[in-house]
PyMOL commands that place a pseudoatom at each C-alpha (Angstrom):
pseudoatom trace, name=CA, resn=UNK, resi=1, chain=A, elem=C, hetatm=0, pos=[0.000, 0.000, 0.000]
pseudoatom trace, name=CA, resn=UNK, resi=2, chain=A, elem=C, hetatm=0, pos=[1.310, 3.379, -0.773]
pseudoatom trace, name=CA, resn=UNK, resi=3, chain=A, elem=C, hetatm=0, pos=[2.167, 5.857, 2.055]
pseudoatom trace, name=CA, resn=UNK, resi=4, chain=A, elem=C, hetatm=0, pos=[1.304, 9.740, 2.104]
pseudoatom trace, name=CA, resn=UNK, resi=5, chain=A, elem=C, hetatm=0, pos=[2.564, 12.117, 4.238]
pseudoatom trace, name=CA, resn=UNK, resi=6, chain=A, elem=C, hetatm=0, pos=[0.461, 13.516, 6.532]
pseudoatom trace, name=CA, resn=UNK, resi=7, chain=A, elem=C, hetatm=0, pos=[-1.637, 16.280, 6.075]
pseudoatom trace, name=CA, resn=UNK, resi=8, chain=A, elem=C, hetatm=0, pos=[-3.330, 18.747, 8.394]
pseudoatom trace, name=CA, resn=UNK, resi=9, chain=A, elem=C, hetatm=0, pos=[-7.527, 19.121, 7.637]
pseudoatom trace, name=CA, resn=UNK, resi=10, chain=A, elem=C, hetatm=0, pos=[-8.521, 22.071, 5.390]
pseudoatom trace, name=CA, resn=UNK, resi=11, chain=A, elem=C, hetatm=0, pos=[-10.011, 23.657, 8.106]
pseudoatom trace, name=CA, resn=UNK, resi=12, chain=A, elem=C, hetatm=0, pos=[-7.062, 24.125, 10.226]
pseudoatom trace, name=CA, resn=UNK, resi=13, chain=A, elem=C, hetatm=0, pos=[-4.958, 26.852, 10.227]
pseudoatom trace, name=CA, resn=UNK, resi=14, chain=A, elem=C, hetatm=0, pos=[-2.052, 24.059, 9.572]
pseudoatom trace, name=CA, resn=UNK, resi=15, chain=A, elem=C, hetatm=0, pos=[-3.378, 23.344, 5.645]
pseudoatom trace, name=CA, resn=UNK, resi=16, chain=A, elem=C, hetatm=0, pos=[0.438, 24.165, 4.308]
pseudoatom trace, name=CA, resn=UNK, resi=17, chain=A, elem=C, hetatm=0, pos=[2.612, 22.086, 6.818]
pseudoatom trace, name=CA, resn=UNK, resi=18, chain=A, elem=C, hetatm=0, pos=[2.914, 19.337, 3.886]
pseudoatom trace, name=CA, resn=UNK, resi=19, chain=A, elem=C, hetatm=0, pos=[1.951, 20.516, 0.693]
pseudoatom trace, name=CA, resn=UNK, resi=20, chain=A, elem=C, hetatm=0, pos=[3.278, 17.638, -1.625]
pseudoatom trace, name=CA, resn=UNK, resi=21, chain=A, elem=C, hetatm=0, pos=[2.434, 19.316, -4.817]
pseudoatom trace, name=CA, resn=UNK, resi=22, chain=A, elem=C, hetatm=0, pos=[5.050, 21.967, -3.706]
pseudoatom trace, name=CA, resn=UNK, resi=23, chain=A, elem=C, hetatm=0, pos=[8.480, 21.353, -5.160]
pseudoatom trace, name=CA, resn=UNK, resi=24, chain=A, elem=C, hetatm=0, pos=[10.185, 23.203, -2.633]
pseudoatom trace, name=CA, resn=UNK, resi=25, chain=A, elem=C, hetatm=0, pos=[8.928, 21.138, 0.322]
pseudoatom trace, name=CA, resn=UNK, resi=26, chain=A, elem=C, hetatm=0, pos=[9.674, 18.084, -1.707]
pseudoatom trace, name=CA, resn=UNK, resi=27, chain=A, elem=C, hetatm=0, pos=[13.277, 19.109, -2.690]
pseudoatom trace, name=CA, resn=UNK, resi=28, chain=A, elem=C, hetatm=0, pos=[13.816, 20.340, 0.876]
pseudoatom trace, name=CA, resn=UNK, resi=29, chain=A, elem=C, hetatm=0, pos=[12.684, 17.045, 2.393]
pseudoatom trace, name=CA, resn=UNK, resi=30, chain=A, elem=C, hetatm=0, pos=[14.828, 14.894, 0.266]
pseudoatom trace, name=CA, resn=UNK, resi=31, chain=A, elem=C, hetatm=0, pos=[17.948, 17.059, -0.004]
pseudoatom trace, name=CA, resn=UNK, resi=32, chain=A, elem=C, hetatm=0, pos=[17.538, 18.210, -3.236]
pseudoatom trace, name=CA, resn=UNK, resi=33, chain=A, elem=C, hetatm=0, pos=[17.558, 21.865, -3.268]
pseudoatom trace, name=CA, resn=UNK, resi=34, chain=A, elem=C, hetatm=0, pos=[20.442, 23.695, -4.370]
pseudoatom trace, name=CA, resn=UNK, resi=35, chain=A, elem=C, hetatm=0, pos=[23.507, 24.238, -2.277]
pseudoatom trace, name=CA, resn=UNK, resi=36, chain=A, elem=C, hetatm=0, pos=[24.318, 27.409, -0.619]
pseudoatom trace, name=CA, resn=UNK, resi=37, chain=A, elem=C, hetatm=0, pos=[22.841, 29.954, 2.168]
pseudoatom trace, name=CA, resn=UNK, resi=38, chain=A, elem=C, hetatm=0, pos=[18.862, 29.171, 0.901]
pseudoatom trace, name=CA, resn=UNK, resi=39, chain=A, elem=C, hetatm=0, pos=[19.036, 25.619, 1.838]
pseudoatom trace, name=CA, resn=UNK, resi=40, chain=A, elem=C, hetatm=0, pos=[19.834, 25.939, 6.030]
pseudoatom trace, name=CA, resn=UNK, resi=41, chain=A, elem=C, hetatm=0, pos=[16.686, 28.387, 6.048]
pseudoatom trace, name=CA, resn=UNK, resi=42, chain=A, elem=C, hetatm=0, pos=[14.516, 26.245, 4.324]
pseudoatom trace, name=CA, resn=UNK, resi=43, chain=A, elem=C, hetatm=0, pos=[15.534, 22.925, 6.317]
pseudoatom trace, name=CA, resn=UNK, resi=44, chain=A, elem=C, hetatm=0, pos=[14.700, 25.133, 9.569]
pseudoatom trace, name=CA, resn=UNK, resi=45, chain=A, elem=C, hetatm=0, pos=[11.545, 26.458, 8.193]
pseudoatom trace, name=CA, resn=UNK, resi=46, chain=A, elem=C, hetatm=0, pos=[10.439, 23.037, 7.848]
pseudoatom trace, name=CA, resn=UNK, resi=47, chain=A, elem=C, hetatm=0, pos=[11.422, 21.616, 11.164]
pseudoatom trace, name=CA, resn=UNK, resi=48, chain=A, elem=C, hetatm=0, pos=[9.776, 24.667, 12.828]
pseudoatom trace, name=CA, resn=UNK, resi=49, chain=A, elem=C, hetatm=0, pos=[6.481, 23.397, 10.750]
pseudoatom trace, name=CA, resn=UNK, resi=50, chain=A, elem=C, hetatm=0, pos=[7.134, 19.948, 11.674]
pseudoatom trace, name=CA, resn=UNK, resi=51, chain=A, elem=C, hetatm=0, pos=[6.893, 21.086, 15.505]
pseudoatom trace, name=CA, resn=UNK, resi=52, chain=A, elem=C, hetatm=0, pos=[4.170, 23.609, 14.868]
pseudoatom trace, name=CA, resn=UNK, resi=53, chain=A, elem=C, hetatm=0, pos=[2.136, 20.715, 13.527]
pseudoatom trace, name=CA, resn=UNK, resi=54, chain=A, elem=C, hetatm=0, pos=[2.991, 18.169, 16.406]
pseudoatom trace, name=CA, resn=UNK, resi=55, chain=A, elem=C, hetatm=0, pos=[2.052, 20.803, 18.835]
pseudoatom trace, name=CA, resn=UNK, resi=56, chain=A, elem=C, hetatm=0, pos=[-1.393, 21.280, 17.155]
pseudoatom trace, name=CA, resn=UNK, resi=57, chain=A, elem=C, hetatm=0, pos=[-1.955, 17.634, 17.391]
pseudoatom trace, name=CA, resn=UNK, resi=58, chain=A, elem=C, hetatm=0, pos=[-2.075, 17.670, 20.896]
pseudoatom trace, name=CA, resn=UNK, resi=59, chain=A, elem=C, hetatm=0, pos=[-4.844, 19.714, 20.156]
pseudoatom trace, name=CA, resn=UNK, resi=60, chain=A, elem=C, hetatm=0, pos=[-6.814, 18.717, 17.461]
pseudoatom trace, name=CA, resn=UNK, resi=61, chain=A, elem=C, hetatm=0, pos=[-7.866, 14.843, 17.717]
pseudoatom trace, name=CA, resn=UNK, resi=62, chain=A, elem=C, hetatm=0, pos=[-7.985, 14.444, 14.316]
pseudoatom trace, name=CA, resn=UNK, resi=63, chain=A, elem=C, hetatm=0, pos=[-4.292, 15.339, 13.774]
pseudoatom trace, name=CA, resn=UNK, resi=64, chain=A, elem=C, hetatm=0, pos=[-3.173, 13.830, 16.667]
pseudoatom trace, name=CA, resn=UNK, resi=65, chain=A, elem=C, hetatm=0, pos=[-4.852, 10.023, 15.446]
pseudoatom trace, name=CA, resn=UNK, resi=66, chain=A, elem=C, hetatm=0, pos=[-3.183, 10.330, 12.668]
pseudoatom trace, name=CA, resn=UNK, resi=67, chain=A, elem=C, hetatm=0, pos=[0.296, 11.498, 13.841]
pseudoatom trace, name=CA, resn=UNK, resi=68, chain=A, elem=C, hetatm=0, pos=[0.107, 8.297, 16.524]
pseudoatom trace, name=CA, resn=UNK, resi=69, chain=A, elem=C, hetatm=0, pos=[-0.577, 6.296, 14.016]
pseudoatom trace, name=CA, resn=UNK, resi=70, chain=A, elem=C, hetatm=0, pos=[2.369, 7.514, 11.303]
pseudoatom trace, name=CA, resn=UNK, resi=71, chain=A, elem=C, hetatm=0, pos=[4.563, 7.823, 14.619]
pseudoatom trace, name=CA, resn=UNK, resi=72, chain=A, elem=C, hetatm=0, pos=[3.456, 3.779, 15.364]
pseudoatom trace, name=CA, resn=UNK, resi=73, chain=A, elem=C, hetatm=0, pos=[4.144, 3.215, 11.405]
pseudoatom trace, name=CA, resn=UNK, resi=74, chain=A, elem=C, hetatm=0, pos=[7.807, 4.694, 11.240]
pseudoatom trace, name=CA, resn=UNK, resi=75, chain=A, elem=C, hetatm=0, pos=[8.850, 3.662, 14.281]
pseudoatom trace, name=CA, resn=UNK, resi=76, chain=A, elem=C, hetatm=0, pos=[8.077, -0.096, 13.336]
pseudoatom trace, name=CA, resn=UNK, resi=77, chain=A, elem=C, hetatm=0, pos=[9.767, -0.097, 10.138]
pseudoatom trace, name=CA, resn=UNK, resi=78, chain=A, elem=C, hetatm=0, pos=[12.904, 2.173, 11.726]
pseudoatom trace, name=CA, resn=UNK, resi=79, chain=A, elem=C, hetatm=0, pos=[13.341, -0.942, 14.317]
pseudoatom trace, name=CA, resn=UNK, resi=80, chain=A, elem=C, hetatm=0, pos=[12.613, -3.641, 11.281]
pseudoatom trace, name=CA, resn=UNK, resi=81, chain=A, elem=C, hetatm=0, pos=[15.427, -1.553, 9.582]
pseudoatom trace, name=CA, resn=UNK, resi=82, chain=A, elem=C, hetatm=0, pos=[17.476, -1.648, 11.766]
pseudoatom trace, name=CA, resn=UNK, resi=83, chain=A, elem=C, hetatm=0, pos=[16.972, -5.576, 13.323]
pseudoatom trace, name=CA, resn=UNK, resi=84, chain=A, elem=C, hetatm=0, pos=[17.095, -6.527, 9.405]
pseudoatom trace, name=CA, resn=UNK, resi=85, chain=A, elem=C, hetatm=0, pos=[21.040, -4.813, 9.309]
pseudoatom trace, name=CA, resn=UNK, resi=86, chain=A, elem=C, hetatm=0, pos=[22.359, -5.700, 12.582]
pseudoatom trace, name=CA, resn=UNK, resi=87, chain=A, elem=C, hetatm=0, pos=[21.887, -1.794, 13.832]
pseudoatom trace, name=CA, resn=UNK, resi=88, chain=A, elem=C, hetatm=0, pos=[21.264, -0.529, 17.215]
pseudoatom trace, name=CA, resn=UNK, resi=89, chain=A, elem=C, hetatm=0, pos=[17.642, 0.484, 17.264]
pseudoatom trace, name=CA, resn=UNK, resi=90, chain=A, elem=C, hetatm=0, pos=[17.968, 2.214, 20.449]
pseudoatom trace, name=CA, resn=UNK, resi=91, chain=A, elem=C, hetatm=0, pos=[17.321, 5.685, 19.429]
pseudoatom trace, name=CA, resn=UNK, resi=92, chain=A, elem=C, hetatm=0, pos=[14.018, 4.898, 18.262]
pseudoatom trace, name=CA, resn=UNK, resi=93, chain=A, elem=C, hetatm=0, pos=[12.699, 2.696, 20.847]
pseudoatom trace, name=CA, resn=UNK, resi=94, chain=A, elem=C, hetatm=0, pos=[12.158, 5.593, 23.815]
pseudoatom trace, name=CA, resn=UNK, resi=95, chain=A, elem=C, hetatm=0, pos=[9.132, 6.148, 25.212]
pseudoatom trace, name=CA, resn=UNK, resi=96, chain=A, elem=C, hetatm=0, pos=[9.069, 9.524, 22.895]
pseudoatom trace, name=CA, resn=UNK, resi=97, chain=A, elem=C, hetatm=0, pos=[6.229, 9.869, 20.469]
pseudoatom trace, name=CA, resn=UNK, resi=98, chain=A, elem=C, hetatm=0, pos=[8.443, 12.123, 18.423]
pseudoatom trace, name=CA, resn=UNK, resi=99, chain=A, elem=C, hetatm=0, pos=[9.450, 9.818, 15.724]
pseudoatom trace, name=CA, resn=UNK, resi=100, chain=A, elem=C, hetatm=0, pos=[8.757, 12.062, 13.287]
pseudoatom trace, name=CA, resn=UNK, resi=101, chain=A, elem=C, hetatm=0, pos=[10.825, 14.970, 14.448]
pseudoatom trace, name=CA, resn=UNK, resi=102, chain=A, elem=C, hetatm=0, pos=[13.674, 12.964, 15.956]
pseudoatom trace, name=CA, resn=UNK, resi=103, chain=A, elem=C, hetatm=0, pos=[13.953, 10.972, 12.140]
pseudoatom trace, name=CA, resn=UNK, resi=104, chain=A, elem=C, hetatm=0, pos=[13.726, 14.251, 10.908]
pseudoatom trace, name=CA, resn=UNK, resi=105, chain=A, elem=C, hetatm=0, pos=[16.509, 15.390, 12.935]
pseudoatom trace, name=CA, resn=UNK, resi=106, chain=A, elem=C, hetatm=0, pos=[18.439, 12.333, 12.450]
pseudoatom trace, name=CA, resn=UNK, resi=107, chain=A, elem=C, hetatm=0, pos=[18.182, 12.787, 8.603]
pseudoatom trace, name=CA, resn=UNK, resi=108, chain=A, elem=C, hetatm=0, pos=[19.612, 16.601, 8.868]
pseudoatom trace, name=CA, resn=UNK, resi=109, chain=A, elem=C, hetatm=0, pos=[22.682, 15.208, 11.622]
pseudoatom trace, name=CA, resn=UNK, resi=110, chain=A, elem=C, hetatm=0, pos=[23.530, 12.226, 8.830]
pseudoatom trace, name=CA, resn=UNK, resi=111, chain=A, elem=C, hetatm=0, pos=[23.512, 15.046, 5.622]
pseudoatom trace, name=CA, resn=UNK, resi=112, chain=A, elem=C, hetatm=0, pos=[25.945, 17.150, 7.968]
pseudoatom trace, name=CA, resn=UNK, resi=113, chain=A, elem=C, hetatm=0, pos=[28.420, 14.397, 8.616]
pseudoatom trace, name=CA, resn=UNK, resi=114, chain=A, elem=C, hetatm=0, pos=[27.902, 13.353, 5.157]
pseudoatom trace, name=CA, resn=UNK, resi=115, chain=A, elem=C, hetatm=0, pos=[28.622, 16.657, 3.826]
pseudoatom trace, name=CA, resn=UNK, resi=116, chain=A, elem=C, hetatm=0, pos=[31.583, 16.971, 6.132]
pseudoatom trace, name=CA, resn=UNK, resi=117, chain=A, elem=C, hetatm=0, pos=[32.928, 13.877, 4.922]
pseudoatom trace, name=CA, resn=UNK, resi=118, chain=A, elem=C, hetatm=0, pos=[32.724, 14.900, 1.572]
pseudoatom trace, name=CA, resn=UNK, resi=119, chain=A, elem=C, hetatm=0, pos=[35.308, 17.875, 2.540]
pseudoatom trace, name=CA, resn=UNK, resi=120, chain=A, elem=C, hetatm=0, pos=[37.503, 15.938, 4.630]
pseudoatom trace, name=CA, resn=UNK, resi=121, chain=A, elem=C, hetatm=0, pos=[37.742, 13.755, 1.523]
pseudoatom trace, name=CA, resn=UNK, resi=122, chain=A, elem=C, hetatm=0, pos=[38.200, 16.853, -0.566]
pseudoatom trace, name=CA, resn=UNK, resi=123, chain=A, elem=C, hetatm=0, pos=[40.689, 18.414, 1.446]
pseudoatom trace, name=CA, resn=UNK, resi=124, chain=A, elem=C, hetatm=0, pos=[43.032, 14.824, 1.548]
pseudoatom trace, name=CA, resn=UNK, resi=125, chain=A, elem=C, hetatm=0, pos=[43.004, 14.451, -2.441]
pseudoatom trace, name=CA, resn=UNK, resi=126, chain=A, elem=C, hetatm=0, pos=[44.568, 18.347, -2.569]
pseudoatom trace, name=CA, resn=UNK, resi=127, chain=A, elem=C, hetatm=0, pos=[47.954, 18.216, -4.177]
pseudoatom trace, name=CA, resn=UNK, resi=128, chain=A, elem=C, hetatm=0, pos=[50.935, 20.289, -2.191]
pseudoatom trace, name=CA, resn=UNK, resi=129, chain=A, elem=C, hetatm=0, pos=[51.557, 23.616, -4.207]
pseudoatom trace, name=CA, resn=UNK, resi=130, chain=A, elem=C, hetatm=0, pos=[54.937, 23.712, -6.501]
pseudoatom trace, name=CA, resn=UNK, resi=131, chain=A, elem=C, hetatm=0, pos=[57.661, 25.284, -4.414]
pseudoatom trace, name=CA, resn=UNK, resi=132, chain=A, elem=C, hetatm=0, pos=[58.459, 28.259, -6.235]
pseudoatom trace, name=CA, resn=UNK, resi=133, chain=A, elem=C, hetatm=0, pos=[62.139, 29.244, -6.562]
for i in range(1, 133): cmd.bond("trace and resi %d" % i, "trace and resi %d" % (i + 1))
show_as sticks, trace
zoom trace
């Protein structure tokens, strides 16, 4: 069965956390928007939306049902991951019900060390400068 994100009811003020159609919220989600000083502001934009929607689930039933149950859902497959690769799933088996946010999170930590990897690399494949006599 396909998966869609979810998506706050028309009638709440909430309607643009996760507007799929939007290519900026799906290049920012996936990594795919363009390097430079745009892309930090958008990735915090969208984990200030993420907690501005999982605050107004603990208000609106609706929203909260249905983050439980995609909190339930991600955590299950995060531990089936990780059981299926001999990982430690111990960062998503707390008591939290902040899946969501924390894989969020965890996605933006992994890109940083990922990016900083990619430099370190970079910066060992430099060749010494000609000595100039």
């Amino acid at each position: 069965s396909q998966r869609s994100a979810p998506r706050a009811s028309p009638s709440s003020g909430n309607r643009d956390f996760c507007d799929s159609a939007s290519p900026m919220s799906r290049e920012g989600w996936h990594g795919k928007s363009s390097k430079g000083s745009v892309e930090p502001l958008l990735g915090s934009r969208f984990t200030a939306k993420l907690r501005d929607f999982h605050k107004f689930a603990k208000v609106d039933a609706e929203s909260y049902k249905e983050l439980e149950h995609w909190n339930e859902m991600l955590k299950n497959d995060a531990i089936k991951f990780c059981q299926e690769n001999n990982f430690n799933s111990g960062f998503f088996e707390g008591s939290d019900s902040n899946t969501v946010v924390d894989a969020y999170e965890l996605k933006v930590r992994l890109e940083h060390i990922l990016e900083r990897i990619t430099l370190i690399s970079e910066a060992a494949n430099t060749e010494r400068p000609s000595a100039v006599t």
